[in-house]
Each structure stands twice: as C-alpha cells, then as structure tokens.
C-alpha positions in Angstrom: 16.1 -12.3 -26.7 15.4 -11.9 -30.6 15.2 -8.6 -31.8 12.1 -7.7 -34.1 12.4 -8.5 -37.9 13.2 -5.0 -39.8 10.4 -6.3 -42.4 8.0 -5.7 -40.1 4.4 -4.2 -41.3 3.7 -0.5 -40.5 0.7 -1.5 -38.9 2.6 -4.1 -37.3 5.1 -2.2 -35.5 2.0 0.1 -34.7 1.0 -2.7 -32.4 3.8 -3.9 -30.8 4.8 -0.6 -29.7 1.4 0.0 -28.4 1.7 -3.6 -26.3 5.5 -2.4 -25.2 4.4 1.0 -23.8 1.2 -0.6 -22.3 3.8 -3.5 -20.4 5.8 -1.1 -19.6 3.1 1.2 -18.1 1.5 -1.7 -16.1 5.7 -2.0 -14.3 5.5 0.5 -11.9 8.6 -1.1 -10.0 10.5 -0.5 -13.5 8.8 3.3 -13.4 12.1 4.9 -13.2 15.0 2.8 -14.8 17.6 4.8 -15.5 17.8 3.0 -19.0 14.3 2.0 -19.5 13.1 5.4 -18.6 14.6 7.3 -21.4 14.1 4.3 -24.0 10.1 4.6 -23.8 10.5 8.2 -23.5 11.1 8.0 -27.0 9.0 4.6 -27.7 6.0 6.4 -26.9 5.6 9.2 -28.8 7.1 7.6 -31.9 4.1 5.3 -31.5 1.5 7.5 -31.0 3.1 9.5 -34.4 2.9 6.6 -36.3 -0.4 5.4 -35.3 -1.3 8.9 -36.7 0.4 8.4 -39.9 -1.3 5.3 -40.4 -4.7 6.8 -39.6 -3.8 9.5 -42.2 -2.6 7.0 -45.0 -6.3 4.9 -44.1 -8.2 8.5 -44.8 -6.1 9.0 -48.0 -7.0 5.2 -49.0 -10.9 5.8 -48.1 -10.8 8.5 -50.5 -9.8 7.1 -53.5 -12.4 4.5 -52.7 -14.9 6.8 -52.9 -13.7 8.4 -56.2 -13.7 4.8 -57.5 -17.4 5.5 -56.5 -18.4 8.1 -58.3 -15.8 7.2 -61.0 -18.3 3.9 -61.6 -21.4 5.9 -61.5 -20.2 8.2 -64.4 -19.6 4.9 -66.4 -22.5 3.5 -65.5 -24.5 6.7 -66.1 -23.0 6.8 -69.9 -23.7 3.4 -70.3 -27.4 3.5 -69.7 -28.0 7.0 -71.3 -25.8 5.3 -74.5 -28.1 2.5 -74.6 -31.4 4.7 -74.1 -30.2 6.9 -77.2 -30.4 4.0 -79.6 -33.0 1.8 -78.3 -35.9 1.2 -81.3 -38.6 2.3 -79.6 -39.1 6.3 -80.1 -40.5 8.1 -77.5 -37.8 6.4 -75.4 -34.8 7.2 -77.8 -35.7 11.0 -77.5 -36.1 11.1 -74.0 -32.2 9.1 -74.4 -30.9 11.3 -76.6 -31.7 14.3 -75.0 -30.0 13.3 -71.7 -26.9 11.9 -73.3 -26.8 15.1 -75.4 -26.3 17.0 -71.9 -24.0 14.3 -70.7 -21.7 14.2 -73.7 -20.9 17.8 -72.8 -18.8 16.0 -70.1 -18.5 12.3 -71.1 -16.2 9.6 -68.6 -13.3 11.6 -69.6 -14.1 13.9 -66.4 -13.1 10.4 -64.6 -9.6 11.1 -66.0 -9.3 14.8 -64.5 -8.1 15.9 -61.1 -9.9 15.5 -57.4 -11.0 18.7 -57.9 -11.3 19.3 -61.7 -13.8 16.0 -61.7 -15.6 17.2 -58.6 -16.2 20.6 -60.5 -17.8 18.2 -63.5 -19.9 16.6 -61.5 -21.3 19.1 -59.9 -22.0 20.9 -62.9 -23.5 17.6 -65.0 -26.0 17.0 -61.8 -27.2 20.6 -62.2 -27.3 19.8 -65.9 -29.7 17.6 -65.4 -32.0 18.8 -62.6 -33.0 21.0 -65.2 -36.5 20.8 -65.3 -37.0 20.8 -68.7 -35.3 17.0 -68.1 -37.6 15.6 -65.6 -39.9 14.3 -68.0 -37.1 12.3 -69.7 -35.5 11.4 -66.5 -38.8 9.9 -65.7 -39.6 8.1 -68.6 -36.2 5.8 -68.6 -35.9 3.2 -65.8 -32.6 3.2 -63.7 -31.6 6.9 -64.7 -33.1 8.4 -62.0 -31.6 6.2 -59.3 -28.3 6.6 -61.4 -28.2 10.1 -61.1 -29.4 9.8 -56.9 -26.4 7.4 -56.4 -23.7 9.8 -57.8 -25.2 13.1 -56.4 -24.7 10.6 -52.9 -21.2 9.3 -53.9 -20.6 12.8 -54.9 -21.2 14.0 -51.5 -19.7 11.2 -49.6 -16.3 11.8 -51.8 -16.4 15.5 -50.6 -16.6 14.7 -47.2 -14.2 12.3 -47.2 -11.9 14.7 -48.6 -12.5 17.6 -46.7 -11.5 15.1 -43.9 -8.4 14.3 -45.3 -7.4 18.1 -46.5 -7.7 19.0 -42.9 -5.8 16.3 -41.6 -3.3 16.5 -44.5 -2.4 20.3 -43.2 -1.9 18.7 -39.5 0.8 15.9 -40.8 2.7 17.5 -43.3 5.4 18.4 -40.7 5.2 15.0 -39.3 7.6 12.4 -40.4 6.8 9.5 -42.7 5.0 6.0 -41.5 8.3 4.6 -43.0 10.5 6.4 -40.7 8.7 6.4 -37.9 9.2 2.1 -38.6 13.1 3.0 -38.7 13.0 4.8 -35.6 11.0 2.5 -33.7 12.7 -0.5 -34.9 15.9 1.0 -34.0 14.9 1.9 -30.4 13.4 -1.5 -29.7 16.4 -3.4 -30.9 19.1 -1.7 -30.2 17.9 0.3 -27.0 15.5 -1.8 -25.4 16.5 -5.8 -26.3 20.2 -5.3 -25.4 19.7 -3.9 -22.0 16.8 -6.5 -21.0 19.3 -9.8 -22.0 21.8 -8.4 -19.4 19.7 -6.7 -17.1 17.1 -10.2 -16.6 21.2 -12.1 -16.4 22.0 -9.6 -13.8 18.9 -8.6 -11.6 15.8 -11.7 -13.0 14.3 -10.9 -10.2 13.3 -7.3 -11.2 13.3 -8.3 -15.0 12.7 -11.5 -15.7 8.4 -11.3 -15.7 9.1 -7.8 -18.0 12.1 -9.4 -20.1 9.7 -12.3 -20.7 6.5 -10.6 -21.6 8.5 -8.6 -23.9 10.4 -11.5 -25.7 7.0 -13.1 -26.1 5.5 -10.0 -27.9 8.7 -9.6 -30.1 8.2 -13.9 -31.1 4.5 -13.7 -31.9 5.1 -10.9 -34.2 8.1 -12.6 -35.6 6.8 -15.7 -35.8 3.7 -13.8 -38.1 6.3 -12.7 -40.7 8.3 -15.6 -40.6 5.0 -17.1 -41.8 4.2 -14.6 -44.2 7.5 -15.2 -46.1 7.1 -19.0 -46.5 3.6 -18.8 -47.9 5.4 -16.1 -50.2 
C-alpha cells in the first residue's frame, strides 16, 4: 500500500481523514482491533480539530474579504465626491465640495488603519454625513447616495463577520495549528495505519482485504490529485 504524499493540502487531508473514519465506522467486524482501535482513536479527533481549524482560517479569510469591501467603497466614495468638487457646473460643485470637505476629514488613509481603528472612521464619516444639513447635497449628486448605502451595508456585514470570527478566535487559540494537525494526521495514517494493513490483509485478507482495499484506493485518488498538481506546476 502507498502511503499519503506529506504535500498533501490541509483541506485535503481534512477529507481523507473524514472518508478513513467514515470506512472505518461502516467495519463493525474491525470495531475492536487491537491496533486499529487505538489508531482512529486518535484519527478521529485530530480530524474533527482540523476541520475546525480550517473552518476558522475560512472565517478569517471571509473577513478580510469584506474589508476589501468597504476598503473599495471608501475609494470609490473619494473618487466621486473628488470629481463632484471640480465639476463646471456650480450648484453641483458646492453641493461636491461640501461633502468632500467632510470626507477629507478622514480621506482613504482610514483604509490603511487597523480592523478596529478603520471601523471607528467609518462609523464616524457615515454619521458625518447623515447630517441633515447634508441631505440636500447628498440628493442633488447622482451615485453618492447609493455610495454611502453600500458602505454603511459593507460596514455592517464587516462587523458581523468579525464578531464571528473574535468569538471563534477565543475558542481556538488553545487549539493546535491546521499545519500540525496535517503532521499529526499524516503521521498516524502512514506510519500507524498503512504498515499494519500491508501485513494484517497478507496475514488474515479475509478480515482485511475489502478494508485494506477501500483504504489504498482513498490514499491513490488523493495521491494521484497531487501527483497531478505537481506536473501542471
């Protein structure tokens, strides 16, 4: 039997631990191996733990996709009200001027700032200009008002996002890496589990063989993935 590949993907080795546990489940004549037993004892957890870790590194991911959000809208924002502030026609220059005034008090250097220090901007620039000495202008320029709706929404969705992932920050930080949780599982799967099915399918195939098999053909597919990723490499 072939062992699995140590350049396995996190999310990878996610999966084929899932499938092992799952096979192993589904053997209820293998239930209490003396070997087996004890191996997915350990196989188990460590995949649960790392399917955890990955879920935590996906929340982390989905919130700097939302500060690329709101990052954008900031831009955007300065862009239009910049425009709007030097346009030749007057009444709509004011109304420009005015707003980018109140915007220049913050300017896309917030972008630049912390989670938190940027969130504090932003808050404070959309109470800026809900003002309602600002309406008026707001009003008279087309695409501000929708500008300023989309990052008061983007604003709130990066919150929320973020809540989510201070909360599930505080429940992993005494949980081991994705990384090593790869190492562990790599090393349980090829040096406790493999060994023992090549002699114990030689020994006793007919207890082992339909297990051994199903295994060896999990550990191949994912192989046989990577072994493709590195030639198109």
């Amino acid at each position: 039997m072939n062992t699995l590949k140590m350049n396995v993907r996190i999310t990878e080795m996610a999966d084929t631990a899932k499938q092992l546990v799952m096979l192993y489940k589904s053997e209820t004549a293998l239930a209490n191996d003396p070997i087996l037993k004890p191996v997915f004892a350990q196989i188990e957890p460590l995949a649960e733990a790392l399917s955890q870790a990955i879920k935590s590194d996906k929340i982390l991911s989905e919130v700097d996709k939302a500060d690329d959000m709101r990052d954008e809208l900031v831009r955007q924002l300065e862009k239009y009200l910049k425009s709007y502030a030097n346009i030749p026609v007057e009444n709509l220059r004011k109304s420009g001027e005015r707003l980018y005034a109140v915007f220049s008090k913050y300017g896309v250097r917030i972008t630049r700032e912390s989670y938190a220090v940027e969130s504090a901007h932003i808050e404070s620039l959309l109470k800026d200009l809900a003002e309602p000495t600002l309406q008026t202008d707001i009003s008279a320029l087309e695409g501000i008002a929708s500008t300023i709706e989309a990052l008061k929404t983007a604003q709130a969705d990066f919150d929320q996002k973020r809540l989510i992932h201070d909360k599930n920050l505080a429940t992993q930080s005494k949980r081991p890496k994705s990384a090593d949780l790869k190492k562990q599982l790599l090393k349980q799967i090829n040096i406790g589990l493999i060994p023992y099915l090549t002699s114990a399918s030689f020994v006793n195939p007919q207890a082992f063989t339909h297990f051994a098999d199903t295994v060896a053909q999990i550990i191949n597919t994912i192989n046989a993935a990577i072994s493709g990723r590195s030639k198109k490499a």
